[in-house]
Every structure is written in C-alpha cells, then in structure tokens.
C-alpha positions in Angstrom: 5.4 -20.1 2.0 2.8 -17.9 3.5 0.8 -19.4 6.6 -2.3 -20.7 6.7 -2.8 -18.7 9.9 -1.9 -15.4 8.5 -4.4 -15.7 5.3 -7.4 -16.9 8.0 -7.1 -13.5 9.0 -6.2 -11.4 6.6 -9.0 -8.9 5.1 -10.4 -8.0 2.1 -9.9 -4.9 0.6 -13.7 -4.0 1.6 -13.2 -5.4 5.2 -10.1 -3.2 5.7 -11.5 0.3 4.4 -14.3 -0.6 7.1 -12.0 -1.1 9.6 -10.3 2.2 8.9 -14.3 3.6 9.2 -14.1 1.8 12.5 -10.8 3.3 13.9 -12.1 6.8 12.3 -15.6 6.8 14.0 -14.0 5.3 17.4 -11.8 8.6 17.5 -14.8 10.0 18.2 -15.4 9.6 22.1 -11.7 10.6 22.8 -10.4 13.3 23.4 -8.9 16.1 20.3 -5.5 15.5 21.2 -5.4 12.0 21.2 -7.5 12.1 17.9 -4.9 14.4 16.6 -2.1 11.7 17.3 -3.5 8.5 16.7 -5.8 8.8 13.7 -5.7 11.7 11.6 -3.3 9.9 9.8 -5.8 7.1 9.0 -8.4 9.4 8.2 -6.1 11.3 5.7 -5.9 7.9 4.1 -9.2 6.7 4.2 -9.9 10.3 2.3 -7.3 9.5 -0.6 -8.2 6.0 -0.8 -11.9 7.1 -1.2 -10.5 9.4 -3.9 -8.1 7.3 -6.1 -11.0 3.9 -5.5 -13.5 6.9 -8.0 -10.6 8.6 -10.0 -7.9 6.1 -10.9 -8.0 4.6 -14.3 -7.0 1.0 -15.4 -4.6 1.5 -18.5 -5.9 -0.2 -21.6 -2.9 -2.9 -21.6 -3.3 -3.6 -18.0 -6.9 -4.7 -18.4 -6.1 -5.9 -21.6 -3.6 -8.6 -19.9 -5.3 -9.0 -16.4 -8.3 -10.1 -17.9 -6.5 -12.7 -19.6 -4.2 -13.6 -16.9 -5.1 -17.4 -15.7 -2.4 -18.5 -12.8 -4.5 -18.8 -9.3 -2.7 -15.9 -7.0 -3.0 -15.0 -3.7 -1.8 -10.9 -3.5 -0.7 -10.7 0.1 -0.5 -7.3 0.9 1.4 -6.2 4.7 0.3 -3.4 5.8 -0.3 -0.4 8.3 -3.6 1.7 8.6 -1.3 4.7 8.7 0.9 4.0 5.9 0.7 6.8 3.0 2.3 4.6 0.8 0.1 2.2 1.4 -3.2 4.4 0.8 -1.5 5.3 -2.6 -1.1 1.6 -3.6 -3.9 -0.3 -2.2 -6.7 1.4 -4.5 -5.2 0.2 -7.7 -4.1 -3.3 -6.3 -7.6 -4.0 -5.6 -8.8 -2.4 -8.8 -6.1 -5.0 -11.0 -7.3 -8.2 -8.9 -10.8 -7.1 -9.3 -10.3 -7.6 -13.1 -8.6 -11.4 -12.6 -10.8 -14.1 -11.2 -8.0 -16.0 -10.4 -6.1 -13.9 -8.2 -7.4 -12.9 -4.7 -6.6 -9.8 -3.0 -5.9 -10.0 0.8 -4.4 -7.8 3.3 -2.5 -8.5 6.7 -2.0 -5.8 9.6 0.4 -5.3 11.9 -0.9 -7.3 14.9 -0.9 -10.7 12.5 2.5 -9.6 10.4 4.4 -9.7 14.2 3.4 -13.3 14.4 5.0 -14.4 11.5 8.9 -14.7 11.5 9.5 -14.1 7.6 6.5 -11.7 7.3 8.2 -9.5 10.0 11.1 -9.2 8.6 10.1 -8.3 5.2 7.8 -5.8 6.3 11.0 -3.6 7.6 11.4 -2.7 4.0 8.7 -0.7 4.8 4.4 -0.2 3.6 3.0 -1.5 1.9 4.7 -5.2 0.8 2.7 -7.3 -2.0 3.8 -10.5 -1.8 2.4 -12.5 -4.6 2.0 -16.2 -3.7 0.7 -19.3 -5.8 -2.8 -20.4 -4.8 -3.3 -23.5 -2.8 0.1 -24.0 -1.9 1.1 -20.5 -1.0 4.5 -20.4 -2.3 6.1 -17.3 -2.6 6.5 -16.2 -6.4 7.5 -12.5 -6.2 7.4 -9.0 -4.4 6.8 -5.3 -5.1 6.8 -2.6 -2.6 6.8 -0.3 -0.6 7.3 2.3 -3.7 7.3 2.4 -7.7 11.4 2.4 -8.0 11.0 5.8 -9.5 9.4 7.3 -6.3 12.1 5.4 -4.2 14.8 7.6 -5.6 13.2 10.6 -5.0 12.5 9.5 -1.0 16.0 8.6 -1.2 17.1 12.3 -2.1 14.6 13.5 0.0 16.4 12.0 3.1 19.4 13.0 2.4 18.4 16.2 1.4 17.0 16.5 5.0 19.6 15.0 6.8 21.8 18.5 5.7 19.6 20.7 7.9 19.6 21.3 11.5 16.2 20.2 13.3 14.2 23.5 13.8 11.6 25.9 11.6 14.3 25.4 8.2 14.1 21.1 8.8 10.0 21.8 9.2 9.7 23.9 6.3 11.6 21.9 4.2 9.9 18.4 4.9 6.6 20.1 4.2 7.8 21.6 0.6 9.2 17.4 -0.2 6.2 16.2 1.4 3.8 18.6 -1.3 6.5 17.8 -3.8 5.9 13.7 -3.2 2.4 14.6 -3.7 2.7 16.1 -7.3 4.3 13.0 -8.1 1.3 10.7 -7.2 -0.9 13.2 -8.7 1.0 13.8 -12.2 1.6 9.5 -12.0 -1.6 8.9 -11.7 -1.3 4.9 -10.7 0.6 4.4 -14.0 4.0 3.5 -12.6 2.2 1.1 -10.3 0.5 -0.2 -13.0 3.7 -0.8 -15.3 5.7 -2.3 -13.0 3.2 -5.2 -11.4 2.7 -6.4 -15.3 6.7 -6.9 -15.6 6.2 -8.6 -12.3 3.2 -10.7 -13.5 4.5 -11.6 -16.9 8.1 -13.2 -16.0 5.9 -15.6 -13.6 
C-alpha cells in the first residue's frame, strides 16, 4: 500500500513543472558554475517537457479507452527533477489521466520517496516509477517504468557498448553519439510506445 503521508505531499503535475520554474529561476543569484552543475539539467527538462505538453498526440485508441476507463486510480509517479526519463514520460502520463476522471495523477520527489521504506527501494530501478494504486485504499495494482521495454534494450547495449572503451576523448565521444542516438528514438516514437504499453497495463486490471 502507498502511505497516506507520501500522497499528502505529493504534487500535481502543474505544482511540479512550477517547482522546476522555481529551482530554474533560483539558479539565478548563484554563481555560473554552480548553475552549470546543479540545474541545467532541470532546465533541459523543463524545455522538453514544455515541448512534448504542445506536440505529443493521444492515439485515437488510447482516448478511445481512457475515456471509458471507470476504476478510481491513484498514478503515483517517483521521481527526480533531473531525470531525462522522467521529462520524456511525465507529459503523456499527465495527458492520459487528464482524459479519465477517475484516476488522479500525483508525483513524489526524492526528499518524500527516502522516507518511505518500499518506495525507496523501488525507485533504485531507476526514474521515473508509476505505480498505479486503487483509490481509497491505496493498494498497489501494477508498475511501469523507468523506460518503454523497447528503449530499455537499447540503454542496455548502450552500456555495454561503453563499458568496451577506455575513459578519455573516444568514451566522451561515444556517449554523446548514444546520447543523440537515444534522442532519435524519442523523437521517431513520438509517446506511442508509452502509450501502448500503459493500456496493456490498464486493461489486465
């Protein structure tokens, strides 16, 4: 079961892009190397978030069956403001609960995921982790995350692709060709893998 304590303060979707806003606008009064460090990251996902929340479509059968879809939910979501994977998934999570009345969308950070036992230790699978609970008594129906399993293989080869090269300017070079590579995939996917998966999920409930 999830904790009452950890969906008391857990955010909206809404209340969590404005408190990436917040860390972004903070990063302000310190100084460019810090910014550099701490938050570019965020602010590389606030960007894409901002992006896929205007560009990413619903397919026809996932609105088709989320708007029909009746069982009260609560879509947990554990997460990290500087999670890529996260920034990728979030968007069209919030876009399917928005079509279903009867599932609420809420996210948990770091600082309340620690306090929770069995939260912490499925959030070292990694970012993001939707945890799909029943409403009301918050028992744990079902998982997806932190990646569509097709995009999980191809991190997979990507580490062990990297783990053959010795750290220096060839290891730099070729984590920045996976990392463009990676982002091809979300870009060609468009959501849909996402999308297709979370139905399977949601229909064997």
């Amino acid at each position: 079961m999830i904790s009452p304590k950890i969906l008391s303060t857990s955010m909206s979707y809404e209340a969590y892009l404005a408190h990436l806003e917040s860390i972004v606008a903070q990063s302000h009064h310190i100084s460019i190397h810090l910014v550099e460090d701490s938050t570019h990251a965020i602010r590389m996902n606030l960007i894409k978030m901002e992006r896929l929340d205007k560009a990413a479509r619903i397919m026809a059968n996932t609105r088709f069956f989320m708007n029909g879809f009746k069982k009260d939910l609560i879509w947990l979501v554990l997460t990290h403001p500087r999670s890529e994977d996260a920034a990728q998934a979030l968007p069209i999570l919030n876009k399917m609960a928005s079509l279903c009345p009867s599932i609420q969308l809420k996210i948990a950070l770091p600082e309340a995921i620690e306090q929770d036992q069995k939260l912490a230790k499925i959030s070292q699978l990694g970012f993001p982790k939707l945890i799909i609970a029943q409403a009301g008594e918050s028992k744990i129906l079902g998982t997806w995350g932190p990646r569509v399993v097709e995009l999980e293989a191809l991190i997979k080869e990507r580490e062990e692709d990297l783990s053959k090269i010795e750290a220096g300017e060839m290891l730099e070079l070729a984590a920045r060709q996976w990392g463009t590579r990676i982002q091809r995939w979300y870009a060609k996917d468009k959501t849909y893998s996402i999308q297709k998966e979370l139905l399977e999920i949601l229909k064997a409930l």
